[in-house]
PDB file of N, CA, C and O in Angstrom:
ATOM      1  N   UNK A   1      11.230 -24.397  -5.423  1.00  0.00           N
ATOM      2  CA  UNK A   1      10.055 -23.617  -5.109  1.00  0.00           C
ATOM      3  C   UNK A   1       9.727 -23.729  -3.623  1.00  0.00           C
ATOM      4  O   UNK A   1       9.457 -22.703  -2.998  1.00  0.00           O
ATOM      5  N   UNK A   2       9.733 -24.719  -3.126  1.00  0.00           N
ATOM      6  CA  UNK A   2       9.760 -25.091  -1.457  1.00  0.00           C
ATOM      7  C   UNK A   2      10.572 -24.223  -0.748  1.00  0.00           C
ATOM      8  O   UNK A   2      10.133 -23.545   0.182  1.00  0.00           O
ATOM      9  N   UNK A   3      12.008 -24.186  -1.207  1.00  0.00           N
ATOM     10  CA  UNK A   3      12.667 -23.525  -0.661  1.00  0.00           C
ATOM     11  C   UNK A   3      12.110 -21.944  -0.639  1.00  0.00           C
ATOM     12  O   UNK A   3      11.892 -21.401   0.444  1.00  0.00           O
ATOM     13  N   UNK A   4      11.966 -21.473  -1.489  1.00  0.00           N
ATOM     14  CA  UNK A   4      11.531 -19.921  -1.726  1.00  0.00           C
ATOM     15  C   UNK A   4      10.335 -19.269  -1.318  1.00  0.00           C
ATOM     16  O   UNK A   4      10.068 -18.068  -1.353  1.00  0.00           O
ATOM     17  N   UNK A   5       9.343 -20.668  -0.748  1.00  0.00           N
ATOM     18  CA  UNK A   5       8.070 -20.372  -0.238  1.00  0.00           C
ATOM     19  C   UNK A   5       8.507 -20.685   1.393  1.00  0.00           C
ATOM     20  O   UNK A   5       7.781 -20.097   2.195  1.00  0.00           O
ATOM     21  N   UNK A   6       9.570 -21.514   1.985  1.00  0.00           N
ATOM     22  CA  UNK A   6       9.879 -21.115   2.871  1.00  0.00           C
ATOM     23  C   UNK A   6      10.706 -20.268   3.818  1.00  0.00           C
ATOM     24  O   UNK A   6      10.724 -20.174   5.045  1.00  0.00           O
ATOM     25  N   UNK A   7      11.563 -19.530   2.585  1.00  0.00           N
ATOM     26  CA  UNK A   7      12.075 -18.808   3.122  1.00  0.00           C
ATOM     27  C   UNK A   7      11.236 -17.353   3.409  1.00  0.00           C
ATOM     28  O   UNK A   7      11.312 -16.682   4.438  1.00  0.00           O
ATOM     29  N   UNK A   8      10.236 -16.996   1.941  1.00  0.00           N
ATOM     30  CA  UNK A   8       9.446 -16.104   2.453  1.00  0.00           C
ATOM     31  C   UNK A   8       8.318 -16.392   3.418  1.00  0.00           C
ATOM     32  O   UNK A   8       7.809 -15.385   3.910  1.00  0.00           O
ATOM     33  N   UNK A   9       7.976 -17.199   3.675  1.00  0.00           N
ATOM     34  CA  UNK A   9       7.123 -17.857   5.447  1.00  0.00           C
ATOM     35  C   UNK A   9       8.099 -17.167   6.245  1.00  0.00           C
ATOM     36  O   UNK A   9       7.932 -15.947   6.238  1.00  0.00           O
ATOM     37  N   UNK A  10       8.806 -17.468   6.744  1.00  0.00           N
ATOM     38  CA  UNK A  10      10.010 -16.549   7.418  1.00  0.00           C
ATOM     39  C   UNK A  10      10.449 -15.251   7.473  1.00  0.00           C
ATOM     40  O   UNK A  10      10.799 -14.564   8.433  1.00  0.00           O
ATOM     41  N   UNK A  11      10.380 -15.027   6.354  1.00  0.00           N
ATOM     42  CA  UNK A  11      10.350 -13.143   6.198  1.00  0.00           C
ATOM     43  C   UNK A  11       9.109 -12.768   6.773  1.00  0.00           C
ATOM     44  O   UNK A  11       9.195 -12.041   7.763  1.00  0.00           O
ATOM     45  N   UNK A  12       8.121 -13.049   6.438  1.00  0.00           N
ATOM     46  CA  UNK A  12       6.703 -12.458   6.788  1.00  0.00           C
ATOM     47  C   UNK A  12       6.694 -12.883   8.304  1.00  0.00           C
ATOM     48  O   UNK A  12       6.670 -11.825   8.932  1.00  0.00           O
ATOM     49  N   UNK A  13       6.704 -14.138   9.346  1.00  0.00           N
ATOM     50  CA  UNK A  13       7.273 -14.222  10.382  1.00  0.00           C
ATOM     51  C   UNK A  13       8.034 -12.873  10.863  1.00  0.00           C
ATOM     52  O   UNK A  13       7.740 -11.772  11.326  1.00  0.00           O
ATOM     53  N   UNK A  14       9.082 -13.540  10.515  1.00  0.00           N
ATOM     54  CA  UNK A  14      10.289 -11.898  11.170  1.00  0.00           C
ATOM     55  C   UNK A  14       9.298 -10.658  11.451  1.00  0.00           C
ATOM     56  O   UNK A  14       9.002 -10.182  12.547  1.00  0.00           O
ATOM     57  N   UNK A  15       8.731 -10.138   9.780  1.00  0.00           N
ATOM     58  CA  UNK A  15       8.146  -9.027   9.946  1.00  0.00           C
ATOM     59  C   UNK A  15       7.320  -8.443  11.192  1.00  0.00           C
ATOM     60  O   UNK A  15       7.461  -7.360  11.761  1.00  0.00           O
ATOM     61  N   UNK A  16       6.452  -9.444  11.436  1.00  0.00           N
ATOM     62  CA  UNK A  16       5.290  -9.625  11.805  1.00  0.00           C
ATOM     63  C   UNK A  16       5.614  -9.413  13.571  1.00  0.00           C
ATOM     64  O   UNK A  16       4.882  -8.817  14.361  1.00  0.00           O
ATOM     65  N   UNK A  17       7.245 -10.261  13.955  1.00  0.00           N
ATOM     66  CA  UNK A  17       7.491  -9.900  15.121  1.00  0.00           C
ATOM     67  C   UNK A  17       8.114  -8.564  15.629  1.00  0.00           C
ATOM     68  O   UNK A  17       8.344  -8.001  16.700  1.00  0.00           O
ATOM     69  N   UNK A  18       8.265  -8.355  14.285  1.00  0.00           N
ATOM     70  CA  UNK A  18       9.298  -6.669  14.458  1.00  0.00           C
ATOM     71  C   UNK A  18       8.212  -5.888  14.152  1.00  0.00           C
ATOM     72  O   UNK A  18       8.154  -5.098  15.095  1.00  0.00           O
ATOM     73  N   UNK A  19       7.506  -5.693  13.554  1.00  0.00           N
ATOM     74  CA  UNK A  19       6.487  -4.815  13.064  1.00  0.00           C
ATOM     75  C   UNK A  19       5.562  -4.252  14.070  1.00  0.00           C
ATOM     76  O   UNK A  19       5.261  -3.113  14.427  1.00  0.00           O
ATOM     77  N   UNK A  20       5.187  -5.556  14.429  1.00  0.00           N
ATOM     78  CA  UNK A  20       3.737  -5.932  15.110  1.00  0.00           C
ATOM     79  C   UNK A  20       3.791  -5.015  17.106  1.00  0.00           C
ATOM     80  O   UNK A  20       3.018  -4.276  17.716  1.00  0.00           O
ATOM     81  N   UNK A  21       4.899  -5.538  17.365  1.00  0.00           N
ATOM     82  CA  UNK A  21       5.278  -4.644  18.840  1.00  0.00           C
ATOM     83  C   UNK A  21       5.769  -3.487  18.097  1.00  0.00           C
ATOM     84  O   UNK A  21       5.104  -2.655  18.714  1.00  0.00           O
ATOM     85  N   UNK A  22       6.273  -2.952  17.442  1.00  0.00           N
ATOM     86  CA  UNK A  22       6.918  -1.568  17.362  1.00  0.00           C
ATOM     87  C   UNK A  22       5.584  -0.831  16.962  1.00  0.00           C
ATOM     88  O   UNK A  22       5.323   0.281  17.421  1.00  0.00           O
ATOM     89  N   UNK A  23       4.965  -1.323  16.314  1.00  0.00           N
ATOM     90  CA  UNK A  23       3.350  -0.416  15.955  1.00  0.00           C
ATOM     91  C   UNK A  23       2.405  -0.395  17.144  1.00  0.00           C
ATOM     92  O   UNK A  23       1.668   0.561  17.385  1.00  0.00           O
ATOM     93  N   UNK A  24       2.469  -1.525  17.888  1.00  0.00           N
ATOM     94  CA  UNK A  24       1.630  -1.338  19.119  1.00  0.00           C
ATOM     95  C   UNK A  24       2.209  -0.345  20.524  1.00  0.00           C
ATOM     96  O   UNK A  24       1.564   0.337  21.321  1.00  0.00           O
ATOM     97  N   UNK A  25       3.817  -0.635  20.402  1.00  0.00           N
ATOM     98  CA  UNK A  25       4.092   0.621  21.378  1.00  0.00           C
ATOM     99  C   UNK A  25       4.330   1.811  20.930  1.00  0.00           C
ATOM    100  O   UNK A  25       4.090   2.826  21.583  1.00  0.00           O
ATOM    101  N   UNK A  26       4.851   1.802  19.712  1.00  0.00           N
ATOM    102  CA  UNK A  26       4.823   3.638  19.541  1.00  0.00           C
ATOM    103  C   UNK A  26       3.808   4.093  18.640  1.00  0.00           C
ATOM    104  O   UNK A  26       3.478   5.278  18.693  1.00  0.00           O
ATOM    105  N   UNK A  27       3.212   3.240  17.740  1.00  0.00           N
ATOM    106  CA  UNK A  27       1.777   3.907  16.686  1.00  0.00           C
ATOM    107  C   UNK A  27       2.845   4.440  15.196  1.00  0.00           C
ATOM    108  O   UNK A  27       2.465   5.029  14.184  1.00  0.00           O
ATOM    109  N   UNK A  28       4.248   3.968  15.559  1.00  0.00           N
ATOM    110  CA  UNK A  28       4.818   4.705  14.190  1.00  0.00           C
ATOM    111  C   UNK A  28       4.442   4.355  12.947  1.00  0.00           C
ATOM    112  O   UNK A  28       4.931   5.061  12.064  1.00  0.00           O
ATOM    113  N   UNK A  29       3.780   3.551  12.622  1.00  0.00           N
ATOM    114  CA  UNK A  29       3.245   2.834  11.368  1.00  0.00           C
ATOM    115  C   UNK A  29       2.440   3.744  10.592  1.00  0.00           C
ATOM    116  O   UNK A  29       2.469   4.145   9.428  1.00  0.00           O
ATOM    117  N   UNK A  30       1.590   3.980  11.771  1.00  0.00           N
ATOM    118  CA  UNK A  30      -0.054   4.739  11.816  1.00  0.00           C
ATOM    119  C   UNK A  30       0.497   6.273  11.401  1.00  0.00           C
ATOM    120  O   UNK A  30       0.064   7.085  10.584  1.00  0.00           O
ATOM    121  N   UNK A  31       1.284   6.301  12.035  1.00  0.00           N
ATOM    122  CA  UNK A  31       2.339   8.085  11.794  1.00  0.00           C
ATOM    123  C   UNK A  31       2.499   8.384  10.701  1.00  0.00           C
ATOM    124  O   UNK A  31       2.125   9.502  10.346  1.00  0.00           O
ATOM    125  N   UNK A  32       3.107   7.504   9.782  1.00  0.00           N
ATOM    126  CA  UNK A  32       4.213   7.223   9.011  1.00  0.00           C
ATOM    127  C   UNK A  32       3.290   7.539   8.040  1.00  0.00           C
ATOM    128  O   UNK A  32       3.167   8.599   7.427  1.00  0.00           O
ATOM    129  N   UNK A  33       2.353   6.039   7.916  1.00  0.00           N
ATOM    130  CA  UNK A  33       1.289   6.612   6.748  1.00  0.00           C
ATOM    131  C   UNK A  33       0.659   7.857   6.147  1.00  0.00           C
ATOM    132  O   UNK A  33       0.647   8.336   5.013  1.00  0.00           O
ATOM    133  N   UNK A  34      -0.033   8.324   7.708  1.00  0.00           N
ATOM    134  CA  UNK A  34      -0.570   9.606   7.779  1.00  0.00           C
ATOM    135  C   UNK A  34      -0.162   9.821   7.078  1.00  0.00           C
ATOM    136  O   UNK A  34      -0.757   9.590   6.026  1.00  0.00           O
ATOM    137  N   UNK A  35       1.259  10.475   7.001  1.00  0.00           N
ATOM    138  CA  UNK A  35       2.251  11.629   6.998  1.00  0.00           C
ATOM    139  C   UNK A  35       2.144  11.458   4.920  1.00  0.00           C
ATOM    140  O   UNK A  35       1.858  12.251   4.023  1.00  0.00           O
ATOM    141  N   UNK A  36       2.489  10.222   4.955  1.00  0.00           N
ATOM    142  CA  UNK A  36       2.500   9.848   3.525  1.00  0.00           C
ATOM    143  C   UNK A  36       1.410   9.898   2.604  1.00  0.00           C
ATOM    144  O   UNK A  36       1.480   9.983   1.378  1.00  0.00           O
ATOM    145  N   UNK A  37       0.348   9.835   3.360  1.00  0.00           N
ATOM    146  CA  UNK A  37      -0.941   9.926   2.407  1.00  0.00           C
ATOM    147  C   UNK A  37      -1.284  11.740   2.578  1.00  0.00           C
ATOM    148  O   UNK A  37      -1.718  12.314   1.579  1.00  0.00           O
ATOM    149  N   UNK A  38      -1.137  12.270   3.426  1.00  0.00           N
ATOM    150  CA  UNK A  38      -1.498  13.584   3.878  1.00  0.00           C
ATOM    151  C   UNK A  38      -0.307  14.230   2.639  1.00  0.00           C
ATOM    152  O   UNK A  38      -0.667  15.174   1.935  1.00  0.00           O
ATOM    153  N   UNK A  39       0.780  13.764   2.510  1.00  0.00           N
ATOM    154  CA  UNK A  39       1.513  14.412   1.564  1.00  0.00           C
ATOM    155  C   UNK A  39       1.035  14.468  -0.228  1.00  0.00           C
ATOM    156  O   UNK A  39       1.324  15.381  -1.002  1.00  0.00           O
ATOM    157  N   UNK A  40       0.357  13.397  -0.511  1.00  0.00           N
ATOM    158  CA  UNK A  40      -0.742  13.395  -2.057  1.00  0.00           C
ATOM    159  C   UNK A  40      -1.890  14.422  -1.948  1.00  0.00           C
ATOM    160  O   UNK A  40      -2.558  14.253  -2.967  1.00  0.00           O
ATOM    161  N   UNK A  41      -2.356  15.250  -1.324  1.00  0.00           N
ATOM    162  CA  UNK A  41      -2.866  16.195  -0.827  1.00  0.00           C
ATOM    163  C   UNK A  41      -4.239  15.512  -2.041  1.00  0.00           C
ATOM    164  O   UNK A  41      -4.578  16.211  -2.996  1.00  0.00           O
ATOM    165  N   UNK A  42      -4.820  14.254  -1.823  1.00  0.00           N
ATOM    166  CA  UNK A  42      -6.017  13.942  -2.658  1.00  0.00           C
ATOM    167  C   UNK A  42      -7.137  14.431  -1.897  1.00  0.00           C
ATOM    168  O   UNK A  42      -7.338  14.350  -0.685  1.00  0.00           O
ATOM    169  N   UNK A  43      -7.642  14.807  -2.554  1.00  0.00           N
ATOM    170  CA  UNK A  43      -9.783  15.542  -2.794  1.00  0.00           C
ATOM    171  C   UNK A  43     -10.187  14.930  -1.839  1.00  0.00           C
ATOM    172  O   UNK A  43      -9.332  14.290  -1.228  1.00  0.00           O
ATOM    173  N   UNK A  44     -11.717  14.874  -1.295  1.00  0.00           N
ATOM    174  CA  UNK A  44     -12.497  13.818  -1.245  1.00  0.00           C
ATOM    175  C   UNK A  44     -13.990  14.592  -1.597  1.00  0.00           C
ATOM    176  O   UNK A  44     -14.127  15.806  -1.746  1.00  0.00           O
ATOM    177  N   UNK A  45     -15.156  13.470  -1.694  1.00  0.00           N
ATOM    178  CA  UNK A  45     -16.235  13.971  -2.060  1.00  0.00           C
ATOM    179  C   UNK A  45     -16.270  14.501  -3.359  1.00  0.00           C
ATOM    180  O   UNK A  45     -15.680  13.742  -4.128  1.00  0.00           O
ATOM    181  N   UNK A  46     -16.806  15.682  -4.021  1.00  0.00           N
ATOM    182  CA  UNK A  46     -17.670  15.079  -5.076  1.00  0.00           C
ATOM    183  C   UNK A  46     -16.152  15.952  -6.351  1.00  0.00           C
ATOM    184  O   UNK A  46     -16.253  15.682  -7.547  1.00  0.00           O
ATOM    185  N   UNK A  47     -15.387  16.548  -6.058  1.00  0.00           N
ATOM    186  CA  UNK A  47     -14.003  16.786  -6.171  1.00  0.00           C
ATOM    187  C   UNK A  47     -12.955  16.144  -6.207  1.00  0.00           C
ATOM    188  O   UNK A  47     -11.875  16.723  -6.323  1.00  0.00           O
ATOM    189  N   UNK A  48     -13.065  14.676  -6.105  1.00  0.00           N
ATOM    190  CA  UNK A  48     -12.145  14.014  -6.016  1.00  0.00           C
ATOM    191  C   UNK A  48     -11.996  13.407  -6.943  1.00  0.00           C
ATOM    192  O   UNK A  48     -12.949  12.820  -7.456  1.00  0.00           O
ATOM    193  N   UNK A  49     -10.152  13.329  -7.703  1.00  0.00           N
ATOM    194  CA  UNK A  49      -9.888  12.802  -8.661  1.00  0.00           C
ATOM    195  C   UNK A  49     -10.227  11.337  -8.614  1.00  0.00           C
ATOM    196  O   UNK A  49      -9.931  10.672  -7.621  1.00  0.00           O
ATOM    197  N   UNK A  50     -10.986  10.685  -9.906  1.00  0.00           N
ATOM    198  CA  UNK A  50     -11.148   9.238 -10.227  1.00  0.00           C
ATOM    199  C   UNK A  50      -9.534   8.355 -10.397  1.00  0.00           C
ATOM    200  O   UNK A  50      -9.049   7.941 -11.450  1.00  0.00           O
ATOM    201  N   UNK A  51      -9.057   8.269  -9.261  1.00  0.00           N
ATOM    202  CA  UNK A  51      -7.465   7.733  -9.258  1.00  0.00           C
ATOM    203  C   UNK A  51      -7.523   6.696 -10.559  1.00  0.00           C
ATOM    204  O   UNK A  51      -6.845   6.901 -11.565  1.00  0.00           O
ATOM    205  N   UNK A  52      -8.413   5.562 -10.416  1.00  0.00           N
ATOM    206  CA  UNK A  52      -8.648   4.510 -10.876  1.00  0.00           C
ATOM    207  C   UNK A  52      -8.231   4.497 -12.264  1.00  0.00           C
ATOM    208  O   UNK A  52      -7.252   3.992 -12.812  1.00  0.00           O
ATOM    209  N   UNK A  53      -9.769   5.562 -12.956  1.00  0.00           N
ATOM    210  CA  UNK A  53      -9.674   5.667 -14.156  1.00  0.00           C
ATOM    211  C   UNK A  53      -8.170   6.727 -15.005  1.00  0.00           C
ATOM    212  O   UNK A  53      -7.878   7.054 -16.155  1.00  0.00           O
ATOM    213  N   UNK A  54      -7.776   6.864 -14.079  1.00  0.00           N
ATOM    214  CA  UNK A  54      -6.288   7.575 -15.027  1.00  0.00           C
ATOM    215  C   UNK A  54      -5.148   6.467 -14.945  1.00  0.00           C
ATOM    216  O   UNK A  54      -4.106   6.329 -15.586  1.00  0.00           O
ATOM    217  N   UNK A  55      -5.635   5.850 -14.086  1.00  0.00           N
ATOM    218  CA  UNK A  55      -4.737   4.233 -14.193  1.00  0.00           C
ATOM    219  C   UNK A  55      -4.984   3.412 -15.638  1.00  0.00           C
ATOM    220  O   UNK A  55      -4.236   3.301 -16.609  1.00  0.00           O
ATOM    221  N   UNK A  56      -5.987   3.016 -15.454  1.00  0.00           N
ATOM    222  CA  UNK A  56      -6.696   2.383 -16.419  1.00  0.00           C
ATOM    223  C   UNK A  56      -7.355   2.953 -17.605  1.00  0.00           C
ATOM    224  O   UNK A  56      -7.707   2.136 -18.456  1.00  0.00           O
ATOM    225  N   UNK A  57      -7.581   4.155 -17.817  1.00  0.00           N
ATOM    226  CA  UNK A  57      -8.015   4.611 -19.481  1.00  0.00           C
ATOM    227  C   UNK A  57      -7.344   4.119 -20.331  1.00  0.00           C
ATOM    228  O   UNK A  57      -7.702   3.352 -21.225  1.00  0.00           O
ATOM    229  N   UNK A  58      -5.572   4.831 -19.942  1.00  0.00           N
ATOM    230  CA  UNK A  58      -4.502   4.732 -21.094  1.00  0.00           C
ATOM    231  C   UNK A  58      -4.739   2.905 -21.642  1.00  0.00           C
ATOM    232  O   UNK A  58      -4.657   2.514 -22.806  1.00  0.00           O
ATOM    233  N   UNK A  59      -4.985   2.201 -20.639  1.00  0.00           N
ATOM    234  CA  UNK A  59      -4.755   0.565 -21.357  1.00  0.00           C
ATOM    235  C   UNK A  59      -6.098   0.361 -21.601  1.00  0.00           C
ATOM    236  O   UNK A  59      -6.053  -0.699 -22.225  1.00  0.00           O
ATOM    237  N   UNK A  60      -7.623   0.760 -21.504  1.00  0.00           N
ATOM    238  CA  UNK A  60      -8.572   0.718 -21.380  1.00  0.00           C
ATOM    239  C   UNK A  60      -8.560   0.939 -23.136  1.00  0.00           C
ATOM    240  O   UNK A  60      -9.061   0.074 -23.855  1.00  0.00           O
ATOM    241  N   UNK A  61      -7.987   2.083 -23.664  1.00  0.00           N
ATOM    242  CA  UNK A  61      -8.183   2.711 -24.931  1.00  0.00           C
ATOM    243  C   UNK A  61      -7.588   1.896 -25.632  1.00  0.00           C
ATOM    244  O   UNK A  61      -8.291   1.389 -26.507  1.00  0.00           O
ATOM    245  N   UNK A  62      -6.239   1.473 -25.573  1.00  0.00           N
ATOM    246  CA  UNK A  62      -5.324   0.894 -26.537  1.00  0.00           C
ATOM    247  C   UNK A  62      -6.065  -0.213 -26.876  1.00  0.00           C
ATOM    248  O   UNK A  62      -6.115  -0.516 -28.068  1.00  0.00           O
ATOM    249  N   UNK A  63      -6.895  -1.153 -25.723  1.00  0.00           N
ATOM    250  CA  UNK A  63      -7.780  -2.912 -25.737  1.00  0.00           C
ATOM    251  C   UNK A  63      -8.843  -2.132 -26.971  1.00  0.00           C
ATOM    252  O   UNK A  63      -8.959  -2.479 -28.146  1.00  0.00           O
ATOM    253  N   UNK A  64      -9.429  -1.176 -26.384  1.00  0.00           N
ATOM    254  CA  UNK A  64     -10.328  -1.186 -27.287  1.00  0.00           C
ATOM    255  C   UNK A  64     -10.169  -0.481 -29.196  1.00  0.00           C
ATOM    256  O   UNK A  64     -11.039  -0.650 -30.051  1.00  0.00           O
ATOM    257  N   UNK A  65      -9.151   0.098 -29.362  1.00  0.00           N
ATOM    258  CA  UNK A  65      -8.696   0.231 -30.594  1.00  0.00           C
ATOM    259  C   UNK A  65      -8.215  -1.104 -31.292  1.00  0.00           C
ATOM    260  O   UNK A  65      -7.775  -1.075 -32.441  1.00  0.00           O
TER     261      UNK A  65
END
């Protein structure tokens, strides 16, 4: 378990040095997302689908039967 908690300490490291300058000089992170959330073309305001509850009904119903 040591081992596997330090090897992911290290991954998240790595990440963090590769990630962290490539998002601060080009913003591609910030892009990227956009691009990805702008593509779910979700509502907002009083039109907007309850994401949550279509997650959670289906197991919401089954607990309570």
């Amino acid at each position: 378990a040591f081992a596997g908690a330090t090897v992911h300490d290290f991954f998240n490291w790595l990440s963090v040095l590769v990630l962290l300058p490539l998002e601060i000089a080009t913003g591609y992170l910030e892009k990227l997302t956009d691009l990805i959330v702008e593509s779910f073309n979700i509502q907002s305001g009083e039109n907007a689908p309850d994401l949550l509850n279509v997650i959670t009904d289906p197991l919401t119903h089954s607990i309570v039967q």
